[in-house]
C-alpha positions in Angstrom: -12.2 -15.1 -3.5 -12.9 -12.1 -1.4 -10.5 -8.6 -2.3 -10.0 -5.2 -0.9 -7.9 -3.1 -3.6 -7.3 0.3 -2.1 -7.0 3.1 -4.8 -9.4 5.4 -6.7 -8.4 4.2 -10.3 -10.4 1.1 -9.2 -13.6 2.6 -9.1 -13.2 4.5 -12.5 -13.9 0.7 -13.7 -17.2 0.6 -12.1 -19.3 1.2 -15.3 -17.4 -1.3 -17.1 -17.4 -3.9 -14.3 -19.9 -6.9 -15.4 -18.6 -9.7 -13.6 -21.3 -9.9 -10.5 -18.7 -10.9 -8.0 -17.0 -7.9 -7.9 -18.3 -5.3 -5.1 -16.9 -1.9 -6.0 -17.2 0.8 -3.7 -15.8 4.4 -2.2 -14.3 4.4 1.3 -12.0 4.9 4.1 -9.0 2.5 4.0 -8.7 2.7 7.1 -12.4 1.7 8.3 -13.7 -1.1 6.1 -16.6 -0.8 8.0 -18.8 -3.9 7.2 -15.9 -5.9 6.2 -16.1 -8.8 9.0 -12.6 -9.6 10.7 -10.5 -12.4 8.8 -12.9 -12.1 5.8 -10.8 -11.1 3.0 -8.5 -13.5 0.7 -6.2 -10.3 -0.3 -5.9 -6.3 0.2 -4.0 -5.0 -2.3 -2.8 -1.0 -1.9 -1.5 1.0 -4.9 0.3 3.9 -4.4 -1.1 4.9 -1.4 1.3 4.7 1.5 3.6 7.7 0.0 0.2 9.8 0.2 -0.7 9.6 3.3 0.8 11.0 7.0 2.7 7.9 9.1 -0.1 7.5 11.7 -2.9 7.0 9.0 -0.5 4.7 7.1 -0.3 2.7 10.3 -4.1 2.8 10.6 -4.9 1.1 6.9 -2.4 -1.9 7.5 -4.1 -2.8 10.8 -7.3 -2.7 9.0 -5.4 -4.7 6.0 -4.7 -7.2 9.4 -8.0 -7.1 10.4 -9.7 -8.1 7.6 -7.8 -10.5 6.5 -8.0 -14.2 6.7 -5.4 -16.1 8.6 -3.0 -17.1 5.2 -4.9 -14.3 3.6 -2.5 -11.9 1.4 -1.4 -8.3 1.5 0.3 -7.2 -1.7 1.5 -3.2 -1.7 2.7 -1.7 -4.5 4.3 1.5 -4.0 7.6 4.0 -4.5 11.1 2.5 -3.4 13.5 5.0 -1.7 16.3 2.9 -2.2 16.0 2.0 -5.4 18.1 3.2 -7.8 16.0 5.7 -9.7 15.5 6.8 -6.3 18.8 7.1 -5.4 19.4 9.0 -8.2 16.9 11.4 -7.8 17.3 12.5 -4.8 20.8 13.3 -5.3 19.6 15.9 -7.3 18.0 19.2 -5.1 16.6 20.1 -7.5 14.6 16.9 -9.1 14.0 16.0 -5.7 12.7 19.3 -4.8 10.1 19.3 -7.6 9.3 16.0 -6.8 8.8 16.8 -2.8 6.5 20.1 -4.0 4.0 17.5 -5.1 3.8 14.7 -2.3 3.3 16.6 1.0 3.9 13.4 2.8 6.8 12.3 1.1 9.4 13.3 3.3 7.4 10.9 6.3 7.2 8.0 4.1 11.1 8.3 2.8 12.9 8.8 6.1 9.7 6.9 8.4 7.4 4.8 6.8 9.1 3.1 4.1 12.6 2.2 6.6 10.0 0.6 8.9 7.3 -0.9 6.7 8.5 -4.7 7.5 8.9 -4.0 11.2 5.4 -2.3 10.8 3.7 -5.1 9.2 5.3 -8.0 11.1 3.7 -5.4 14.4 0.5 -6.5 13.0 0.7 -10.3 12.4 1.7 -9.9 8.8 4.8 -12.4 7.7 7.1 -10.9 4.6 6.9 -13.0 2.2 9.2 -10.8 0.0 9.9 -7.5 -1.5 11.0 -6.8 -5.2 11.8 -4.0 -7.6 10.3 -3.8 -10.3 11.0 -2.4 -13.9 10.7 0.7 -13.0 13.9 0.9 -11.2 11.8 3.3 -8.5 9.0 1.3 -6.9 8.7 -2.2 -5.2 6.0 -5.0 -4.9 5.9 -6.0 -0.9 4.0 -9.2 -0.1 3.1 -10.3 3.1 0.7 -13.3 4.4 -1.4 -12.8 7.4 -0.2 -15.6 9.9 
């Protein structure tokens, strides 16, 4: 089984990791670099979409693509503007204005990327397997199967 997790909590676990198949290591999402096309059973991304501008969001799912082997799994876990804690917050100025003062890309992945993420992974050769909310009642598992 051969995984890509995106997201620097991961390699906080690096001291602890014993098991000898895991590879841990600090990159660019975007450039796997000696990750060899259709390689990779699953590329997991936590919380990383809402960080980042539109174009370099764009740029990590066609590496996801890339690397991944044909039936090969992208799972994304990340914030849900139309869930209902979403909703909610952002009928609030002022919540959502505290809450926009921290993500400077926010605003990009509310009204651009997160509207168009199945369009922009189906651009890539990426099927939708599904999307669900989960407990928190703000964020959203999206899986999608390289085809």
């Amino acid at each position: 089984l051969s995984v890509v997790a995106v997201g620097r909590a991961l390699l906080d676990r690096e001291e602890g990791a014993s098991d000898p198949r895991l590879k841990l290591a600090l990159g660019d999402a975007a450039r796997l670099g000696d990750v060899p096309d259709g390689s990779v059973d699953l590329v997991s991304l936590c919380l990383v979409l809402h960080e980042l501008p539109g174009s370099a969001t764009d740029d990590i799912l066609s590496e996801a693509a890339r690397a991944l082997k044909p039936g090969g799994h992208l799972a994304i876990f990340e914030m849900d503007p139309a869930s209902p804690g979403f909703l909610r917050a952002r009928s609030n100025p002022w919540v959502f204005a505290a809450l926009r003062s921290t993500e400077p890309y926010l605003d990009d992945y509310f009204w651009d990327v997160a509207p168009l993420l199945r369009c922009r992974l189906q651009e890539r050769g990426l099927e939708v397997l599904g999307k669900r909310l989960i407990e928190s009642n703000k964020h959203q598992v999206v899986v999608a199967r390289r085809v």
